[in-house]
C-alpha positions in Angstrom: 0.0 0.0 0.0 1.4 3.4 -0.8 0.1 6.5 0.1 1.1 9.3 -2.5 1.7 12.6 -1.5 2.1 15.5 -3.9 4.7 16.0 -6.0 7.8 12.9 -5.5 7.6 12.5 -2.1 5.5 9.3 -0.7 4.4 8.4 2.7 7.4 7.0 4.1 9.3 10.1 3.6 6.5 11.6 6.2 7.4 8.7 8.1 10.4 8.9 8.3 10.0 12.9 9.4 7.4 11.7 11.9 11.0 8.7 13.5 12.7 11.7 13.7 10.6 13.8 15.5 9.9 10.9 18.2 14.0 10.4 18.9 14.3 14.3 19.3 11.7 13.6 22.1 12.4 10.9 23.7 12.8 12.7 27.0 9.9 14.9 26.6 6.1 14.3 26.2 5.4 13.4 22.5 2.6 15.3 20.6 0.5 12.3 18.8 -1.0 15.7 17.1 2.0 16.5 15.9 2.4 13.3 14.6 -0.4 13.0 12.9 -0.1 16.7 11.7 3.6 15.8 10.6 2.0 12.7 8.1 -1.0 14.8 7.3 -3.5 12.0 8.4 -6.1 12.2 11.9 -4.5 10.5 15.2 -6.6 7.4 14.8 -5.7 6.9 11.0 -1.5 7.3 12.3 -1.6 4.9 15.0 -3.3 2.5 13.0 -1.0 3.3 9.9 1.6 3.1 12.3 0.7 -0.7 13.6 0.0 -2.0 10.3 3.2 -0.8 9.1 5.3 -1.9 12.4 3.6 -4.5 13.4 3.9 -2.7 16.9 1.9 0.0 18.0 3.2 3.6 18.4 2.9 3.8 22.1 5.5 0.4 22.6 7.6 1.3 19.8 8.2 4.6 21.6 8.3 3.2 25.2 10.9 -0.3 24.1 12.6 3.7 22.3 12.8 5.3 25.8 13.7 1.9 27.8 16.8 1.0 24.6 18.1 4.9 25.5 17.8 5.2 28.8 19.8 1.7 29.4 22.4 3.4 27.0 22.3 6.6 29.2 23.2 4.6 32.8 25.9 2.4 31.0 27.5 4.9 28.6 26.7 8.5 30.2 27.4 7.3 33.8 23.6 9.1 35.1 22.0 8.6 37.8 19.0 6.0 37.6 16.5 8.1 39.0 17.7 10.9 37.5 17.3 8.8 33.9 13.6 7.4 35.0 12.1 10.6 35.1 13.9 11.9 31.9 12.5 9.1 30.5 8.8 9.9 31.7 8.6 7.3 34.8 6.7 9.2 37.9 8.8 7.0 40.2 12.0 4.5 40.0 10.1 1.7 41.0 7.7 1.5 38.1 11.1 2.3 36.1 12.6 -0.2 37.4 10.2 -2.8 36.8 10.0 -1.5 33.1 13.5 -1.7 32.6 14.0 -4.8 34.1 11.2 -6.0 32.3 12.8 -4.7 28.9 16.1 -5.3 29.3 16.5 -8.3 31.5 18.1 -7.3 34.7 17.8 -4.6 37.0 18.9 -0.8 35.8 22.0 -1.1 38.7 22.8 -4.5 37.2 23.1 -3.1 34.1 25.5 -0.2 34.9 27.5 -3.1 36.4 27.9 -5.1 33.8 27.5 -3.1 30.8 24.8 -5.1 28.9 21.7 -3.9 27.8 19.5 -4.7 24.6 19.0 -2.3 21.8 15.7 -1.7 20.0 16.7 0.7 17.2 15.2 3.7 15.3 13.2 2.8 13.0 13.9 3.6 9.2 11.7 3.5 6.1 12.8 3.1 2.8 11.7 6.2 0.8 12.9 4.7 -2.5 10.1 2.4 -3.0 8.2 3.8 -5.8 5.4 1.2 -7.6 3.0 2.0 -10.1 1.2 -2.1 -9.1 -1.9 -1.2 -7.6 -2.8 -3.6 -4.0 -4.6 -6.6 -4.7 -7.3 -7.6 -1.9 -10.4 -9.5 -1.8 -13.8 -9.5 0.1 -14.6 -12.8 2.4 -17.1 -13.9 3.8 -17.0 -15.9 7.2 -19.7 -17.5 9.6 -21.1 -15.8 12.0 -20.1 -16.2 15.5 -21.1 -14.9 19.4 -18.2 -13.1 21.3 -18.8 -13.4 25.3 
């Protein structure tokens, strides 16, 4: 599925603008209006864009973001951990903690011990892909069932 925009550009160079706006702020509150202002769609219409494309939805990709940084801030930059939760956006150190730990496997004081922590990375789209094929789909038809 591509989305064309005016001119050369096509959605994922919007995309990519919208990656780039998330790592600048990281350590601030992110604008899901700005977002969606930034790929010229409604909030709804980005997140679910945003899933579909990821196969993650914007509000983990941008905490696993936060969690990769902030276990690169304690080992590399030598902070203080609860210094580093709250830059992060964690009201306290224990839910950071937990978080972290959840994230990367061992405690954030571990971590600043011994130096390993996991990495989920930016995010890039390809901006080259330019097809003319138009998306094949089809309509089914399934049973109908009771949800409870």
């Amino acid at each position: 599925m591509i989305l064309k925009r005016s001119g050369a550009m096509n959605i994922y160079h919007e995309l990519n603008k919208m990656m780039d706006y998330i790592e600048e702020n990281l350590d601030k509150d992110i604008s899901y209006t700005k977002l969606s202002r930034i790929l010229g769609v409604n909030e709804y219409t980005m997140q679910r864009l945003f899933s579909l494309l990821c196969n993650i939805s914007l509000a983990e990709y941008i905490r696993k973001r936060r969690l990769s940084q902030a276990g690169y801030d304690i080992v590399y930059k030598q902070g203080k951990i609860i210094e580093i939760a709250f830059k992060y956006g964690y009201e306290n150190p224990t839910s950071f903690s937990r978080a972290f730990e959840k994230f990367h496997g061992m405690k954030p004081s571990k971590v600043k011990k011994e130096k390993a922590i996991k990495n989920f990375p930016k995010m890039y789209f390809n901006e080259q892909i330019n097809t003319k094929s138009e998306m094949e789909y089809k309509i089914i038809t399934l049973d109908a069932f009771t949800l409870y």
